[in-house]
Every structure is written in structure tokens, then in C-alpha cells.
C-alpha positions as CSV (number, residue, x, y, z in Angstrom):
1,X,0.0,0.0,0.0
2,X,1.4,3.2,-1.3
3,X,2.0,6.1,2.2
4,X,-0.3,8.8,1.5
5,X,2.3,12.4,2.5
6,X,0.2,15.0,1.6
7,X,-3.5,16.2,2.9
8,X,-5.6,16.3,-0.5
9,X,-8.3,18.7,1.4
10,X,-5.5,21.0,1.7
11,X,-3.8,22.9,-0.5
12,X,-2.4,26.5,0.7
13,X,0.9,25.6,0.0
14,X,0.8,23.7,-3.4
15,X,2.3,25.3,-6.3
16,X,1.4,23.4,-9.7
17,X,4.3,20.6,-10.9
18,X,7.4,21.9,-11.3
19,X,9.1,22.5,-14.8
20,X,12.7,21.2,-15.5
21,X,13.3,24.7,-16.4
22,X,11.9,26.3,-13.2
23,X,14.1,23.6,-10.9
24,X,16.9,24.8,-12.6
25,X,16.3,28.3,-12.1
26,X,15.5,27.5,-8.2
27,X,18.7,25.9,-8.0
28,X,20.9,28.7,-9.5
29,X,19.0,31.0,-7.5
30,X,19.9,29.5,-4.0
31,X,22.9,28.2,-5.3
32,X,22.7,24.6,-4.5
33,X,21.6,20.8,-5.8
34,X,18.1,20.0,-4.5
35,X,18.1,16.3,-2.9
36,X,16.4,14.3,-5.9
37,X,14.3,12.4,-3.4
38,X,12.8,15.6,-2.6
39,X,12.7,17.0,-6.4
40,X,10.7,13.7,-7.2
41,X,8.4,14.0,-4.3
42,X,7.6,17.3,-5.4
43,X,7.1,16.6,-8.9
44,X,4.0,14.2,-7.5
45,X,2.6,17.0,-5.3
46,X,5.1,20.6,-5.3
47,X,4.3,21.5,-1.8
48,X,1.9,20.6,1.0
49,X,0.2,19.8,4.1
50,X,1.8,16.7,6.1
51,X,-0.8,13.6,6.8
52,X,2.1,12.2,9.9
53,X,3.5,15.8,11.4
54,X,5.5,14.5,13.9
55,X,9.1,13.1,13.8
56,X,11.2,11.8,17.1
57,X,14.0,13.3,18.4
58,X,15.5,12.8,21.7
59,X,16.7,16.6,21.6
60,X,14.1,18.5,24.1
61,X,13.3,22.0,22.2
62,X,10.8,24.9,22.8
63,X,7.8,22.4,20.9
64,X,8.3,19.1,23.1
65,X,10.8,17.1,25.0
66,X,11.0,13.9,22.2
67,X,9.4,15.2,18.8
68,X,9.3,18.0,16.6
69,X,6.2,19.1,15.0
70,X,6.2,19.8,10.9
71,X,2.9,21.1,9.4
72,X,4.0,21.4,5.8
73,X,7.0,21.0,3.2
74,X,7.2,23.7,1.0
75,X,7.3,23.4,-2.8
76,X,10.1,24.5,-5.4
77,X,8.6,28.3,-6.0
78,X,7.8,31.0,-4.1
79,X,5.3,32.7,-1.7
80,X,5.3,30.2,-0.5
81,X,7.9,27.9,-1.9
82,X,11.5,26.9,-0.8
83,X,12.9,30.4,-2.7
84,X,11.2,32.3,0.6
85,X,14.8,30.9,2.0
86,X,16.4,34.0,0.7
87,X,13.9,36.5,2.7
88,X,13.5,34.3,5.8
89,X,17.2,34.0,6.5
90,X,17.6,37.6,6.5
91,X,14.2,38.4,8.3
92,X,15.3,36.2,11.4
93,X,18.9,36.5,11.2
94,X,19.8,33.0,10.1
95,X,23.1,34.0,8.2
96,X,24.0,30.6,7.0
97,X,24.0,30.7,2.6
98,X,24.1,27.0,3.3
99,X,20.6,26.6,5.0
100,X,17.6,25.8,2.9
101,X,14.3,26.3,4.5
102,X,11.7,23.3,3.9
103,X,9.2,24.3,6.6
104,X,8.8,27.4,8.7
105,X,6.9,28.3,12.0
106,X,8.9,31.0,13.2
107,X,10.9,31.1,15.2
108,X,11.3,27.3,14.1
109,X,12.9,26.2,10.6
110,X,13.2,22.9,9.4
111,X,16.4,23.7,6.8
112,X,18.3,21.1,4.4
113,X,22.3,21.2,5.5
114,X,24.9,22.3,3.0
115,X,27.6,23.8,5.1
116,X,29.2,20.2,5.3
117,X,28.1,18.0,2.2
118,X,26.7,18.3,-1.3
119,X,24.2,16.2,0.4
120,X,22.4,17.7,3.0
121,X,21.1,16.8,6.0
122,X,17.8,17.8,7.6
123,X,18.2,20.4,10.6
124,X,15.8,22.2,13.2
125,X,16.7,25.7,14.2
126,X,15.2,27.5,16.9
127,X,15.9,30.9,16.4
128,X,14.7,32.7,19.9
129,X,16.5,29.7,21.7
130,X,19.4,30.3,20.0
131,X,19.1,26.2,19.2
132,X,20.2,23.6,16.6
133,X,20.1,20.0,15.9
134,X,20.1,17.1,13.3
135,X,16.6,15.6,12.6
136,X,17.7,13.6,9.9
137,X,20.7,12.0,8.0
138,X,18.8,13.2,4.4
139,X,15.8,14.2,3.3
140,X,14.9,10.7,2.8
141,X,15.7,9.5,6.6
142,X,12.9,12.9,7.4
143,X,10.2,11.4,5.2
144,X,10.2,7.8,6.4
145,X,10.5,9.3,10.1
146,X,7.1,11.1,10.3
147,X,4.7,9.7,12.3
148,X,1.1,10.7,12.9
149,X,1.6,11.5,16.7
150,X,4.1,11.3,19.5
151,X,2.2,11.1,23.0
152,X,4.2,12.9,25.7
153,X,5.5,10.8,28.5
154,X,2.4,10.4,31.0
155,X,5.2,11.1,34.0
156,X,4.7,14.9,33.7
157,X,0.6,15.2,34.0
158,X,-0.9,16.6,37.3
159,X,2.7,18.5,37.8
160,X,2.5,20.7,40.9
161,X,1.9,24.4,40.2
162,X,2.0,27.5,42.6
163,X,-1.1,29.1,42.6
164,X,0.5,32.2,40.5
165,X,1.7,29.8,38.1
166,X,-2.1,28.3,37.4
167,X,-3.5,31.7,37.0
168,X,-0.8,32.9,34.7
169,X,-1.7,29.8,32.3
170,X,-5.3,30.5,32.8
171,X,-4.8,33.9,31.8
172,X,-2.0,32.8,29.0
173,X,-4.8,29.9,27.9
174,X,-8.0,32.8,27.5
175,X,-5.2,35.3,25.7
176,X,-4.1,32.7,23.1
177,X,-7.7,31.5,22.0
178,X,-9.1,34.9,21.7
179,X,-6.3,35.8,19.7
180,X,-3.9,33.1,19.0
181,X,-3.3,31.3,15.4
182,X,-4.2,27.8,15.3
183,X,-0.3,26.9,15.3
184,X,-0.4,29.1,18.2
185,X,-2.6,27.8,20.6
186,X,-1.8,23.6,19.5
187,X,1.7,25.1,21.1
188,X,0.6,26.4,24.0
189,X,-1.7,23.0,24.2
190,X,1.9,20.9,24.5
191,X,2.9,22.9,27.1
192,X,-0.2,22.3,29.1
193,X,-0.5,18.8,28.5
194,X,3.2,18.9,31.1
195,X,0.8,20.9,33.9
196,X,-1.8,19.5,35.6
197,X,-5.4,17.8,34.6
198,X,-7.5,21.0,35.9
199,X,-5.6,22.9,33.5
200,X,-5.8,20.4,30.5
201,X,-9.5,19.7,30.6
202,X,-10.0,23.5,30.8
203,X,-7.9,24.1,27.6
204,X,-9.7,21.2,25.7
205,X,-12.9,23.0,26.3
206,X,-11.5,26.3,24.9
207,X,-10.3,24.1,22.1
208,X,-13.5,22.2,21.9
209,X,-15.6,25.4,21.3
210,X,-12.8,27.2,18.9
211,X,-14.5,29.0,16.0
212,X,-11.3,27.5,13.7
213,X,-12.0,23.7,12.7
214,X,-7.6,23.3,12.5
215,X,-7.9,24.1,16.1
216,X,-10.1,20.9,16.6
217,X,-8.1,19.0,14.4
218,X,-5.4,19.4,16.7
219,X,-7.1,18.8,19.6
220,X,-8.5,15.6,18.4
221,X,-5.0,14.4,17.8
222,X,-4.8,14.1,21.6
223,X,-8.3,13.0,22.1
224,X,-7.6,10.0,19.6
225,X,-4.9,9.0,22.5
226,X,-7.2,9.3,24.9
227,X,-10.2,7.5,23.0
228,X,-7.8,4.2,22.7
229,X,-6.9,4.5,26.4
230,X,-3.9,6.1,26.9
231,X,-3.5,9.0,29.2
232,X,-6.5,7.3,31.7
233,X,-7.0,9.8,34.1
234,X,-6.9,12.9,32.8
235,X,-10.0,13.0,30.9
236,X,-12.9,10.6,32.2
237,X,-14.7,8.5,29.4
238,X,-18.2,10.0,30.0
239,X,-17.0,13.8,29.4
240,X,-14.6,12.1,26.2
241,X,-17.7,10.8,25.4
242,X,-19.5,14.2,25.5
243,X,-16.7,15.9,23.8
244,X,-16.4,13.5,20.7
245,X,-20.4,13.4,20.8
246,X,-20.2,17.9,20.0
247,X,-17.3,17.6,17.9
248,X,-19.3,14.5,15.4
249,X,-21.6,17.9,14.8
250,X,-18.6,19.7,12.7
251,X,-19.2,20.2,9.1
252,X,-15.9,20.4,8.5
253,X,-14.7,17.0,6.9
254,X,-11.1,16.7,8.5
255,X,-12.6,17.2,12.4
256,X,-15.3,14.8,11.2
257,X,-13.1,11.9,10.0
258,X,-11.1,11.9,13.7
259,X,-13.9,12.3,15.8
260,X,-15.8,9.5,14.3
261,X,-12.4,7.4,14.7
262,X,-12.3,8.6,17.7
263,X,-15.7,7.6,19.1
264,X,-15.1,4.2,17.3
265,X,-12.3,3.2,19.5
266,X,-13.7,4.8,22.5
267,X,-17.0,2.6,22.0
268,X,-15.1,-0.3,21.1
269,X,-13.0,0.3,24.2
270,X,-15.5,0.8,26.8
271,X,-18.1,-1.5,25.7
């Protein structure tokens, strides 16, 4: 069975195939020889959304202590496409000619490696941490490394908070829904998931009644965990229940499709 990469719903970053003559000029332009795994990959679909977003690393960084989370690749183009390289690197200081940028959520880049080999490998730079590591050997290693979700080790739920702490992610939870971007508050919602369950089952709800179906979508990545019985504890069945049960009313296709997985396994689980 052939891996499915690329969300078919969704295409914000998907520029048309790419001509011989336009991965040429690409090339010239950044001054380098794209990996042809990638350059074949993008010939079948020349940027997009990620179906598996997550790929391990035991290097803890501002997103989670053992993944890293990649939304998108970009295509060979511009605005968007792998050309933004040239803006980016001077917009956040990255001074590296070497570094090509494959996926961006400022201040994280996921850049292809040239200051070493013709054949790069695949690097995460944090730019506010003032962080960088290897992901990946090649582009190749990357792709077959994506999974659909890393669950956080269990250890770190219910962690003890001051009471200053708990209103300052109260207040940081409220602040980020109202005005947060769906990237946004799924990174705040990795943090929390480290706190405590008061604080977790008050950020699902936020998440639960978020206008912005992406925000769901992310939210039902942990509820899927939850649904097939891991994290017991921090959300009792009867309110997973009740949550899956308002989330099945989405009309949006993507939220639809996990919450009725979601409730499958749940049903199947508790029955």
C-alpha cells in the first residue's frame, strides 16, 4: 500500500508541478543541488500539508521534550515555496548561505544542511532559543520518520503548580484562544498537557468550542490517545464521550473523520 504524505483537502501551499526549467532556475538561485528524493516527491505533489506531522528526536526543544512538529514541506517556488529561503534567513537573522528552508513556524525552521556536504542533512533551528540539531541524516531518513503523533510521557501530568503559576496559564490559555493562530494555541496545548489535569481539561474545552476547525483538528490528535486509552485519568470517558459526541456535529470534513475514529475506538474500548 502506497503512504499517502500530503493532505488532499488541503492545499495553501501547493504550487502546480514543477518544470525542468523552473528547478533549474531554483537551483541557480539559491545556489545549490536539491536532494532528488525531494525533487521527485515534489514533482507528484510541489508542496503541502503533512498527513504524519510529527518526527522523534531525543533533543528537548521549545515544541516538546521527544518530537518535533512539521505542518508542511514547501514546494520549489515561491510565496510560498523553498525560494522564501532568501527572505526568511535575512528576516530572522539566520546568516547561513548554506541553510535551505523546507518548513517554517517562526521562530522554528526545518532547513536542508549544506555547510558540510553536497548532500544535505535535515536540521531544526530555533531561532529565539538560539538552538540547533540534526533531525535527519537526508531528506529521505525525514520522510520515512514522520509519524502521525508522538504522545508525551504520562510522568509529567498533574505536575505541581503555585497558585501564580495556574493563573498565569489561565490567563495565557484565554489570551491565546481569543487571539492566538491555530499553530499558536496547538503550542501552547503541548505545554499544558506537562501541567496539571484542571488545567488540560479547561484548555480542551477552549479548544472544543474554537470557531477554527484546524484548532479541533489538533485537539483531536490528543483526544484519539485518549479515545484508545492512553492518558486514563486525565479525561474521564463520560465527558470524552460528550466531547467526541459535540465535535461529530462539525461540518468540516477533516474534524469529522477523527472524531468519528475517535468515538469508534472509544465505543469499542468501553463497551
Amino acid at each position: 500500500m502506497t503512504r499517502v504524505l500530503w493532505e488532499k483537502e488541503l492545499d495553501d501551499y501547493y504550487l502546480g508541478e514543477p518544470s525542468t526549467e523552473q528547478i533549474e532556475k531554483i537551483q541557480n538561485e539559491l545556489n545549490i543541488v536539491l536532494p532528488s528524493s525531494y525533487v521527485n516527491l515534489m514533482k507528484n505533489r510541489n508542496g503541502f500539508y503533512l498527513t504524519n506531522k510529527y518526527f522523534p528526536t531525543n533533543e528537548p526543544n521549545s515544541w516538546s521534550e521527544q518530537s518535533v512538529y512539521i505542518d508542511y514541506l514547501l514546494g520549489i517556488g515561491e510565496s510560498p515555496g523553498i525560494l522564501d529561503t532568501l527572505y526568511l534567513r535575512k528576516e530572522w537573522g539566520i546568516r547561513s548561505q548554506k541553510l535551505i528552508i523546507i518548513s517554517a513556524e517562526p521562530p522554528m525552521f526545518l532547513c536542508l544542511d549544506y555547510r558540510n556536504r553536497k548532500n544535505p542533512s535535515v536540521i531544526c533551528i530555533d531561532v529565539d532559543e538560539n538552538q540547533e540539531f540534526k533531525l535527519a541524516e537526508n531528506f529521505d531518513e525525514l520522510i520515512s520518520g514522520l509519524v502521525e503523533y508522538i504522545e508525551e510521557e504520562p510522568s509529567t501530568y498533574d505536575k505541581e503548580l503555585t497558585n501564580e503559576e495556574v493563573k498565569h496559564y489561565y490567563s495565557e490559555i484565554d489570551q491565546v484562544i481569543l487571539k492566538g493562530t491555530p499553530k499558536e494555541v496547538d503550542r501552547l496545548f503541548t505545554k499544558v498537557l506537562s501541567t496539571n489535569n484542571e488545567l488540560i481539561r479547561y484548555m480542551v474545552k477552549k479548544m472544543k468550542e474554537h470557531k477554527k476547525p484546524k484548532v479541533q483538528v489538533y485537539l483531536l490528535l490528543f483526544l484519539m490517545c485518549c479515545a484508545e486509552g492512553e492518558n486514563q485519568g486525565t479525561i474521564e470517558d463520560s465527558d470524552l464521550l460528550n466531547i467526541l459526541n459535540d465535535l461529530s456535529k462539525s461540518k468540516n470534513k477533516e474534524v469529522k473523520e477523527l472524531t468519528d475514529y475517535s468515538l469508534e475506538k472509544l465505543q469499542k474500548r468501553i463497551s
